[in-house]
Each structure stands twice: as structure tokens, then as C-alpha cells.
C-alpha atoms as one frame of an Amber mdcrd trajectory, in Angstrom:
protein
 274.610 175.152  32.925 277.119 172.392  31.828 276.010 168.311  31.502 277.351
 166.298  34.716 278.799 163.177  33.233 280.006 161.164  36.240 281.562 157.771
  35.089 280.625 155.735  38.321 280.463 151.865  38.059 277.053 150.739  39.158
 276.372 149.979  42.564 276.476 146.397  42.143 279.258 146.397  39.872 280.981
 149.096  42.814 280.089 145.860  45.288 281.754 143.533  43.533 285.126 145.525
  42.866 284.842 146.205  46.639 284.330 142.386  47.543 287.128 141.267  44.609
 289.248 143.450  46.873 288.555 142.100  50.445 289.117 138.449  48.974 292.152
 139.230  47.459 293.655 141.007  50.515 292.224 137.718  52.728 293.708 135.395
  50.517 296.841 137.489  51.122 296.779 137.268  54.239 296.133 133.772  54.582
 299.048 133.187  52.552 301.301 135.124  54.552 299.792 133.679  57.369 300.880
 129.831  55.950 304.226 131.272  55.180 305.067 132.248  58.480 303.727 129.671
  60.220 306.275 127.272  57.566 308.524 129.107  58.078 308.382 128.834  62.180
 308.107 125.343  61.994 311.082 124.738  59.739 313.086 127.112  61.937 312.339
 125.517  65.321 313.690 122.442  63.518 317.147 123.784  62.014 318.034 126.368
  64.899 317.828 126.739  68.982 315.924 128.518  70.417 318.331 131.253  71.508
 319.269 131.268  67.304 316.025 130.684  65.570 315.671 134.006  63.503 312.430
 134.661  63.780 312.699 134.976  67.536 315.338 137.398  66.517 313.519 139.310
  64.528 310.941 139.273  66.685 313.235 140.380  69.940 314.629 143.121  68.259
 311.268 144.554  67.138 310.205 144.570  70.423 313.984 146.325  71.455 313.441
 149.214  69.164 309.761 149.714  70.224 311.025 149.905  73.987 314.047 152.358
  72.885 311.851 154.465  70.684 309.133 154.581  73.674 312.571 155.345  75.799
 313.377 157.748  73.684 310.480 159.987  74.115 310.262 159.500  78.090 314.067
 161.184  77.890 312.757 163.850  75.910 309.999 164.574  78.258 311.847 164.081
  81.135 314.829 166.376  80.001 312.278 168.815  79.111 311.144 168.834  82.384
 314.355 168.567  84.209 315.810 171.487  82.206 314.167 174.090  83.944 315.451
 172.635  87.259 319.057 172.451  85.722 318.707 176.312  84.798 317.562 177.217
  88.132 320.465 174.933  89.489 322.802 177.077  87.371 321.483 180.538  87.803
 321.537 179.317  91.842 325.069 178.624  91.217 326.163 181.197  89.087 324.240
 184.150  91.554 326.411 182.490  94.460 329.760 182.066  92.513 329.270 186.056
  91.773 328.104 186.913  95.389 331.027 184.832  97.297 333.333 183.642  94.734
 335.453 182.507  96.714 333.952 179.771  98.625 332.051 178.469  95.119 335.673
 177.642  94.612 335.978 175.493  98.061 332.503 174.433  97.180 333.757 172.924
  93.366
């Protein structure tokens, strides 16, 4: 049978790529965090309230989650309602061919 030759890095070596990793992506974090709360601060101070553009930002993230959750309650809801609209029509369409012409008083 053939030689294995895995190149792993040793567990403790492994451990430390993992933790080099975690800090890095904390300090990130932490960063960004600083950043944005600069950035708030000098913000509040240059624009209102109704203006500051992080508000903005923040308003319209919350718009498109709403229309995208708004979105999909149309679709199920015009899923639903479709059957009901075909049934409406066939209704119609069976009376309009019975007695056409009082579905013509009736429009």
C-alpha cells in the first residue's frame, strides 16, 4: 500500500494559527467598532438629526428589510389568493356562457 504523508501543522502550532486568527478578526472588529462610533460622534456634530447619514443609512436598511419581508408576504399571499381569483373567473366565465346576457348588465 502507498506511504500517507499528511503535512499537518502540529497541534500546538494548529492552536496558535487558530488563536493568531481570532485576535486578528477581534482587533478588527474593535477597530471598526472605534470607527463607527467616530464616525457617529462627528456626524451628530456636523448634521441634524433628520440628515445625519448614518441614520440614513441605517433607515434605509431597515426599509429594504421590511420591503424584502413585504415582498415575500405578496408572494404568499398571491399564491394563495390565486386559486380564489381562478375560481372567481371560472364562476364568471360559467355564468357569462350560461346567461350572457345579464353578465353584460352585471359588468
Amino acid at each position: 500500500m502507498g506511504h500517507r504523508h499528511h503535512h499537518h501543522l502540529p497541534e500546538t502550532q494548529h492552536h496558535q494559527s487558530v488563536d493568531g486568527l481570532v485576535n486578528l478578526f477581534t482587533k478588527g472588529n474593535h477597530d471598526l467598532t472605534v470607527i463607527q462610533h467616530k464616525l457617529e460622534k462627528e456626524f451628530q456634530q456636523i448634521y441634524p438629526d433628520s440628515a445625519n447619514p448614518m441614520k440614513l443609512v441605517s433607515r434605509i436598511k431597515k426599509v429594504q428589510e421590511e420591503l424584502s419581508s413585504m415582498k415575500e408576504q405578496c408572494r404568499e399571499l398571491l399564491a394563495a389568493k390565486q386559486v380564489d381569483v381562478w375560481l372567481h373567473f371560472l364562476e364568471f366565465w360559467c355564468y357569462c356562457t350560461i346567461t350572457p346576457s345579464l353578465a353584460v348588465e352585471k359588468m
